[in-house]
C-alpha positions in Angstrom: -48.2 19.5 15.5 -44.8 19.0 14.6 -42.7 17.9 17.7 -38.9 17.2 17.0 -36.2 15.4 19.3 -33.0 16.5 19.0 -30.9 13.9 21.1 -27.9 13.4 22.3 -25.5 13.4 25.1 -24.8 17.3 25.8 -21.8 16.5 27.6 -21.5 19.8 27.8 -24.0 21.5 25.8 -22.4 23.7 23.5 -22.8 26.6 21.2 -23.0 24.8 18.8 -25.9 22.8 20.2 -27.7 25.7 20.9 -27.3 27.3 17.8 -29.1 24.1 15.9 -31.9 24.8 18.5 -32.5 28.2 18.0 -32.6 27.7 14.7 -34.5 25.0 14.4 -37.3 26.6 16.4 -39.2 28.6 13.7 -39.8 25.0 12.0 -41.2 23.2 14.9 -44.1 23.3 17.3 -42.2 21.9 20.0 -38.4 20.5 20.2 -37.7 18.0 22.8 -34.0 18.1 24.1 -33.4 14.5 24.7 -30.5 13.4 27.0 -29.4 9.9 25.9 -28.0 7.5 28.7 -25.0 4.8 28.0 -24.0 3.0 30.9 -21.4 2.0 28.6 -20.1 5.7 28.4 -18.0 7.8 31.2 -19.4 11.1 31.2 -17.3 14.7 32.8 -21.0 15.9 33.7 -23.9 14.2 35.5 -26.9 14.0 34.1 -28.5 16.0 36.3 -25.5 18.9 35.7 -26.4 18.2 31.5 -30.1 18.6 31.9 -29.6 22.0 34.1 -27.2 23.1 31.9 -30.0 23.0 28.7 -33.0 24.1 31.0 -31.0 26.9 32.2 -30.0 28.0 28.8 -33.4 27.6 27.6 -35.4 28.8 30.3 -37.0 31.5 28.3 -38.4 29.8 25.4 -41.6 27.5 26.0 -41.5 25.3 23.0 -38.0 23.5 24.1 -38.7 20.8 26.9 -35.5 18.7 28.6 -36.0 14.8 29.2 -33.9 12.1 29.5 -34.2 8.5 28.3 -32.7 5.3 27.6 -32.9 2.7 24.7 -33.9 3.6 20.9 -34.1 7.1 19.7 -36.9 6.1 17.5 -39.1 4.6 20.5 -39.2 7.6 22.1 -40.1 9.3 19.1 -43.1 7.0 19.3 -43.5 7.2 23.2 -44.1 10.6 22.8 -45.5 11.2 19.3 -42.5 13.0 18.1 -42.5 13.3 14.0 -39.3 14.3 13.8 -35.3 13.9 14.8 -33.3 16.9 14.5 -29.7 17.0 13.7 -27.1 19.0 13.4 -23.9 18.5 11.0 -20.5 20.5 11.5 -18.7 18.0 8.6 -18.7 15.8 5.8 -17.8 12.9 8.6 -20.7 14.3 10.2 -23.0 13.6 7.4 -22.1 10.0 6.6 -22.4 9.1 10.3 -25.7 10.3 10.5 -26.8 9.8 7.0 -26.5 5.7 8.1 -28.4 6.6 10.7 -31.5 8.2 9.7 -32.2 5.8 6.9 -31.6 3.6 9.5 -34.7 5.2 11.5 -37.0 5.6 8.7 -36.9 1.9 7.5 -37.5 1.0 11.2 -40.0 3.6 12.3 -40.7 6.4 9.3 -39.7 8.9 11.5 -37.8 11.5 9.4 -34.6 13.0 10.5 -34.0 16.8 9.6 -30.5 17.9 9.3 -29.2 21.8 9.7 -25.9 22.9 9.0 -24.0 24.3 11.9 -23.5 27.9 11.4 -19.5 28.6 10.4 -18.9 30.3 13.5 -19.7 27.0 15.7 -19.1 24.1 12.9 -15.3 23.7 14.8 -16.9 23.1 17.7 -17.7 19.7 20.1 -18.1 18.3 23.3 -15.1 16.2 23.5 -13.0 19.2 21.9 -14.6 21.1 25.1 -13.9 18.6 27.8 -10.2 18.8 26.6 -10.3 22.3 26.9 -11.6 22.4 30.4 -9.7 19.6 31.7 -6.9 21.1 30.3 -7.5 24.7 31.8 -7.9 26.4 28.8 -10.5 29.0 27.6 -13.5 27.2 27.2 -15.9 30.2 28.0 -16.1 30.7 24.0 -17.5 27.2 23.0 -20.7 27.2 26.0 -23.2 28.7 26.7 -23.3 31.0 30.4 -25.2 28.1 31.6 -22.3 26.1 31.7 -19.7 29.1 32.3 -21.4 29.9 35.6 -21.4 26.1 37.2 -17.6 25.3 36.9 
């Protein structure tokens, strides 16, 4: 079976996001959405909101699942006999960042790390760009998914 995470904060979840899912689905079994928490981090969404937010915009497709953790990517990999992590890369920046981190992975675990390119009409977009824009009261309906739309 091949079971992918694809982690990260989803603060919002974004088109973006959800197009590297969709995409990604036809190459795995299963794909597990995987909320990290940092205590360290201020978040504009609860965790609770973020994992609605992907449930809701995945409700329809049976091989995503939504779970949150804390601690090493790569240990819940192995908690839950994940073979994969799934990325997505808008940048070169992007790339070098998570390039660092994947070898990173494999030395420690031999988990490998699959990287898909954002599609050019998403690659501009992230979740700090759309915090600003909400915050800021601007049109942020474009960069979410109706999930998201619909609770703000």
């Amino acid at each position: 079976m091949r079971k992918a995470i694809f982690p990260g904060s989803f603060d919002p979840i974004t088109l973006g996001h959800e197009d590297i899912i969709n995409r990604a689905l036809p190459l795995f079994d299963e794909i597990v959405i995987a909320i990290g928490v940092n205590a360290e981090k201020k978040y504009m969404f609860t965790l609770e909101e973020r994992k609605q937010f992907i449930e809701e915009t995945f409700k329809n497709e049976p091989k995503v699942t939504v779970i949150t953790y804390q601690g090493l990517t790569i240990e819940l990999c192995q908690k839950i006999n994940a073979n994969f992590i799934l990325r997505g890369l808008r940048n070169p920046a992007d790339f070098e960042f998570e390039k660092a981190i994947a070898h990173t992975n494999r030395e420690l675990s031999k988990i490998e790390t699959v990287f898909l390119l954002t599609a050019a009409s998403t690659s501009f977009i992230s979740s700090s760009i759309v915090r600003d824009v909400i915050r800021n009261g601007g049109e942020f309906q474009k960069l979410v998914p109706k999930a998201v739309i619909l609770s703000i």
